[in-house]
N, C-alpha and C positions, 0 to 999 in steps of 0.2 A: 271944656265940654267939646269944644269943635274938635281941638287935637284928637281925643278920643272917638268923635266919630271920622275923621278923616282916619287912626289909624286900621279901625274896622273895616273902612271901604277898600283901603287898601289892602287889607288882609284878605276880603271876600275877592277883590281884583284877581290876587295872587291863586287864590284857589280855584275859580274861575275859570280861569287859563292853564289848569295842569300843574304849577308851580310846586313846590314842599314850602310850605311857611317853617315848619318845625327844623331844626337841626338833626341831623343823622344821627343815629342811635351811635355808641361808642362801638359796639360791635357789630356792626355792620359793616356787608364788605360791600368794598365796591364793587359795580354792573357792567359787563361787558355783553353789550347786546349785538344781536347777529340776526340780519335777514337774506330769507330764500324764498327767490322767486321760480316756482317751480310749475310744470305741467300739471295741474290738477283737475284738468277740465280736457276734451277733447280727444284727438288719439292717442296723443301720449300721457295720459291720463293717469293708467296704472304703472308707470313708470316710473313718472311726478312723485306719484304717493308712498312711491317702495322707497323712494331716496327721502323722503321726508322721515319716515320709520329706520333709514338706515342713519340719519343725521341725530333725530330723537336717542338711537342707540347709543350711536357716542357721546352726545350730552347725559346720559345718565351713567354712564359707568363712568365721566368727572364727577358729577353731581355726588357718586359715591365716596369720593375723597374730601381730602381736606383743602381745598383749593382757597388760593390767595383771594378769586375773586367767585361773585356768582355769575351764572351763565344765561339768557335769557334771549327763546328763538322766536323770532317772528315768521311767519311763513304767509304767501300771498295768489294766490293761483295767476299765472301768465299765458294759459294755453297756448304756450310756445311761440307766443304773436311779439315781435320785437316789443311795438308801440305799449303794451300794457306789460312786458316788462320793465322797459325806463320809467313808465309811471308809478308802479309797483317799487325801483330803485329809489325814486325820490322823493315816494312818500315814507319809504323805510331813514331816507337821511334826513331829510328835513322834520320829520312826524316823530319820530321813533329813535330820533337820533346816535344810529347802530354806529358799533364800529367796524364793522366786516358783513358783506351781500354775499351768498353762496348762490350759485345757478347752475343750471345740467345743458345742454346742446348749445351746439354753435347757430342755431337758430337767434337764440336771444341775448349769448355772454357779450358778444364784443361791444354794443352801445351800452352795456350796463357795467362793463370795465371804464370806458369813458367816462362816464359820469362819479362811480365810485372814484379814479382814480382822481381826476379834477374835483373832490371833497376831502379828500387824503384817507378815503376807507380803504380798504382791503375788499377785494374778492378774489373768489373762490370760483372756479369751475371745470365742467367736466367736457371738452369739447375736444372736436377733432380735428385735424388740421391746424390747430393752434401752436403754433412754436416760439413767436414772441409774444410775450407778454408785458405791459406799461409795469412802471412803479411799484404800483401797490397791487397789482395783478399775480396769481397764480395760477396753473394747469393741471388738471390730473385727468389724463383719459390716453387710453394706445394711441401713436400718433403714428404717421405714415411710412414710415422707416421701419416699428416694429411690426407691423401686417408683410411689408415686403418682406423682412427677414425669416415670414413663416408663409409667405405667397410661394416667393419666386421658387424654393425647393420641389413644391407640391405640384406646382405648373410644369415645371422638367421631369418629376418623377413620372407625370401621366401621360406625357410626349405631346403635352399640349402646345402648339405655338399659332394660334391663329383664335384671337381674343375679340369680342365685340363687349366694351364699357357700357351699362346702364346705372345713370344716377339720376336723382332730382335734378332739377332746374334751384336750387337752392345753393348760398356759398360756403354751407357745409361737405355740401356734399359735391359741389364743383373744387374744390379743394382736393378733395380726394380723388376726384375723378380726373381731373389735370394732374396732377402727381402721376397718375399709375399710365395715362397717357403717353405722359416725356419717357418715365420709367421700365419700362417694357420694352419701347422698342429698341432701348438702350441695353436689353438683357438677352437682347437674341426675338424676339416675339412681336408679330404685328399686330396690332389693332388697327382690325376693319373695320369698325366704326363705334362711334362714341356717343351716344344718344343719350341727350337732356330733356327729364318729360318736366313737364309745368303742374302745380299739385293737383290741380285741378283735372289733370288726365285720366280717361276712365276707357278708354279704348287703343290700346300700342298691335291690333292685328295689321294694319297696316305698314308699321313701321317693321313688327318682326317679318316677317315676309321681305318686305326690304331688305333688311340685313341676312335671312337667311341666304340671298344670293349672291351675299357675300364668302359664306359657307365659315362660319368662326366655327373651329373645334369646341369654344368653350363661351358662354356670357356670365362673367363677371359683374355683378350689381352692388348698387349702394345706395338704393332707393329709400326717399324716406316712406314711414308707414303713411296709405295701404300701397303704394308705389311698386314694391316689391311683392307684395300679395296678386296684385293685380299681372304682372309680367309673368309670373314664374306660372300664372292659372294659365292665362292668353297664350302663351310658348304653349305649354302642353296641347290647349285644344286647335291651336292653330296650325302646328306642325308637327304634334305628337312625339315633343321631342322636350327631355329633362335635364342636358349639358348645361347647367346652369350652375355656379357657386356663388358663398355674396362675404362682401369687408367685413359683414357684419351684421346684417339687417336682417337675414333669415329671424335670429330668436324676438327681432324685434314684430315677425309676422303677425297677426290674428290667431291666436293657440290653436282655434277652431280651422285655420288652413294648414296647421303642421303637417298632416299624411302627406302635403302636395311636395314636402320638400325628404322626403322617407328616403333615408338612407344617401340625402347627399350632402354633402361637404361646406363649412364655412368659414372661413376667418373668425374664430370666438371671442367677438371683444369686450364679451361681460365681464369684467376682470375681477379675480375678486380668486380668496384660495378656498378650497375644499374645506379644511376649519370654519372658515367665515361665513361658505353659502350652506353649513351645515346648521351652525349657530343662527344665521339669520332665517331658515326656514322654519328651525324650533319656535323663532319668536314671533314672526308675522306669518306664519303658513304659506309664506308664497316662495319661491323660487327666486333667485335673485336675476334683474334684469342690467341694462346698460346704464352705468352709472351709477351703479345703486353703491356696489362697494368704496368707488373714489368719492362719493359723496361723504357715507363714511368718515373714511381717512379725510378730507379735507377739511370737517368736524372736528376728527381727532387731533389733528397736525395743530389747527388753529388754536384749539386749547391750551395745546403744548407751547406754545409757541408764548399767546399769553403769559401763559405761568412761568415761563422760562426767561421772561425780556426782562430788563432794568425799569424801576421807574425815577423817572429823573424827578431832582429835585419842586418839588412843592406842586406834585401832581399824585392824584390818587389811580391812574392806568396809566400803561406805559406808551410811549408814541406810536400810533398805528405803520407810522415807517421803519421803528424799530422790530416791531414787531414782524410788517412782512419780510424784512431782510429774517431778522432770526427762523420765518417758515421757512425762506428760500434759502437756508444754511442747511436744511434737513439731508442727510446721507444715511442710507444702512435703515433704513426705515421700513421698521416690521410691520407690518399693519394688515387691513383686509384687504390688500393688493397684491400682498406679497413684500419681496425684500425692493424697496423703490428710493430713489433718488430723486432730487430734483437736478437739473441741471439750465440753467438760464431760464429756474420759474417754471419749468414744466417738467411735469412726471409723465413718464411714456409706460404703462407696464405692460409684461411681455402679452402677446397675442397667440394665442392658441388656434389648434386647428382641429374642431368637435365636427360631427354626424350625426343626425337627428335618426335615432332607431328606437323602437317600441317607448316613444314617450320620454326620453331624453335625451340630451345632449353629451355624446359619449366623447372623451377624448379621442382624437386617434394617433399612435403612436406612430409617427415616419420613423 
C-alpha cells in the first residue's frame, strides 16, 4: 500500500511541475520551440507587431508541409528596453526551454546574443551595425557598407559636399553615425558636425542654429523614433529650411508627420521585394516596416535549416550548433529580402533610395 501511494505522490509531483508522465505518442514529432522578443508596447510598437505577423507567416506556410518536426512560437513584448529583453531571453531558455531567440533592433540583440549563445541556443536578429556575430548568433538587416553604396552616388549626383550627422545618443545608432563620420570625409565630403541627441530630447532649436552656422549643404539623420520626427519639424520652423535625408528613419516617422518629409529622399532600408510587401499587405493590411521582411526570412531560414541538419545518434533534434552552422551555410537565398547571402553570420540586403510623394514611398531611379 505505501509503494502505491508513494508512486501516486510521485506521479501528482511530476505533474505538478509541468513534467509528461505518459510516454510520447508513436507519432509524434518532435518540438522545436522558438522565442521573440519583440517591441510590442511603446514606440516601436507597430513595428514589434508587423514582425510578429511576418514571423507567424512563415511558420505557417512550414506548418503547411510535411515537416520532420513541429514548430512552436513563443513571443514576449521587450519595449525595446535591453533589461526586459534579457529577462524575456531567460525565461524563454530556462521556462520554455526553446531552441532559437529571434529579436529586431540593435537596441536589445547584442545582450540577448550573450545569453542565448552562453546556453548554446541560436538567435536571430535584425540589427544595424552588426557585422560580428558569436556562435550561435545570426544577422539579417542592411548593414553599413550597403547604404554607402547607394549614399555616396546620391551625395555626388546633388553636388553635395558639406554634411552635418544627426543620430541617437544610442549604440545603434552611434554605430552608424561613426561609420559614415570616418567614411565621408574619406570620399571627398566634410562633416561639420555630428550631433548625438539623448532620447529624452524634446528641443534640438538650439543646437540647429548651431549647426546652421556651420552652413552643411545637407543633414543626414539616423535618429531613433520620435528623434527624427522632432528634427526634421524643428529645422523647418526654426530655419525654414528642408535639406535634410535620413539612413532610414524617415518611414520609421509617426505616419501622421509624413507631409513633413513630401517629396524628399532616404536611404530605404525596409527590405523586403515588391512580391513580398504585396503578399504581406494582402495578409495584415499594413504596409511593411523595418525589419518586418528579415524577420520573416530569419523564420524561414531557421526552419530550413531545422529540417535540413543531421540528427546524431540517439537524439530526437539536431544540435543547435549544427544547426546554426547549416543557417550560416545559406547562399543564393530567395526569400522576402530578395536574393541574400550570408557571409560571416550576417545578411546585408541591398538598400534602396525611395521619396515619400502622395502617400508613398516611391522608388527613385539614379
Amino acid at each position: 500500500m505505501k509503494k502505491v501511494l508513494l508512486s501516486l505522490l510521485m506521479a501528482t509531483s511530476l505533474v505538478a511541475c509541468g513534467e509528461k508522465t505518459e510516454a510520447p505518442k508513436e507519432n509524434e514529432k518532435p518540438v522545436v520551440k522558438i522565442g521573440a522578443t519583440l517591441p510590442l508596447s511603446g514606440g516601436f510598437a507597430e513595428t514589434g507587431f508587423l514582425s510578429q505577423q511576418a514571423m507567424q507567416m512563415a511558420l505557417d506556410k512550414w506548418k503547411a508541409k510535411d515537416t520532420k518536426y513541429d514548430y512552436q512560437l513563443f513571443v514576449e513584448d521587450d519595449v525595446s528596453e535591453p533589461k526586459k529583453a534579457v529577462l524575456n531571453a531567460q525565461n524563454f531558455i530556462n521556462t520554455k526551454k526553446v531552441q532559437a531567440i529571434m529579436t529586431m533592433f540593435g537596441i536589445v540583440d547584442r545582450p540577448v546574443d550573450e545569453i542565448a549563445n552562453n546556453n548554446k541556443v541560436i538567435s536571430l536578429s535584425c540589427s544595424y551595425g552588426k557585422t560580428d556575430v558569436l556562435e550561435y548568433a545570426a544577422n539579417n538587416c542592411v548593414q553599413n557598407h550597403k547604404i554607402a553604396e547607394t549614399l555616396l552616388p546620391k551625395l555626388k549626383k546633388e553636388n553635395i559636399k558639406k554634411v552635418a550627422l544627426i543620430m541617437a545618443n544610442t549604440a545603434v545608432n552611434r554605430v552608424v553615425g561613426d561609420y559614415f563620420a570616418e567614411r565621408l570625409p574619406q570620399e571627398g565630403f566634410e562633416v561639420v558636425a555630428y550631433e548625438k541627441y539623448n532620447m529624452d530630447t524634446r528641443d534640438m532649436r538650439m543646437s540647429i542654429l548651431a549647426m546652421e552656422e556651420k552652413q552643411p549643404d545637407y543633414y543626414l539623420t539616423f535618429a531613433t523614433p520620435p528623434l527624427t520626427d522632432i528634427f526634421v519639424k524643428q529645422l523647418q520652423e526654426t530655419v525654414g529650411k528642408r535639406n535634410v535625408a535620413s539612413f532610414g528613419s524617415f518611414p520609421e516617422m509617426d505616419p501622421a508627420l509624413f507631409p513633413l518629409v513630401e517629396n524628399l529622399w532616404t536611404i530605404y532600408s525596409v527590405a523586403g521585394t515588391d512580391e513580398f510587401a504585396k503578399e504581406f499587405e494582402n495578409k495584415t493590411g499594413s504596409v511593411l516596416k523595418s525589419c518586418n521582411a528579415n524577420s520573416y526570412d530569419n523564420m524561414d531560414m531557421l526552419i530550413w535549416a531545422f529540417e535540413n541538419t543531421p540528427v546524431k545518434e540517439g537524439k530526437v533534434l539536431p544540435d543547435t550548433a549544427d544547426v546554426a552552422a547549416k543557417l550560416k551555410s545559406i547562399q543564393n537565398w530567395q526569400g522576402a529580402t530578395g536574393n541574400v547571402s550570408f557571409e560571416n553570420g550576417v545578411i546585408s540586403p541591398k538598400a534602396e533610395l525611395r521619396m515619400y510623394q502622395n502617400g508613398k514611398w516611391v522608388k527613385i531611379e539614379e
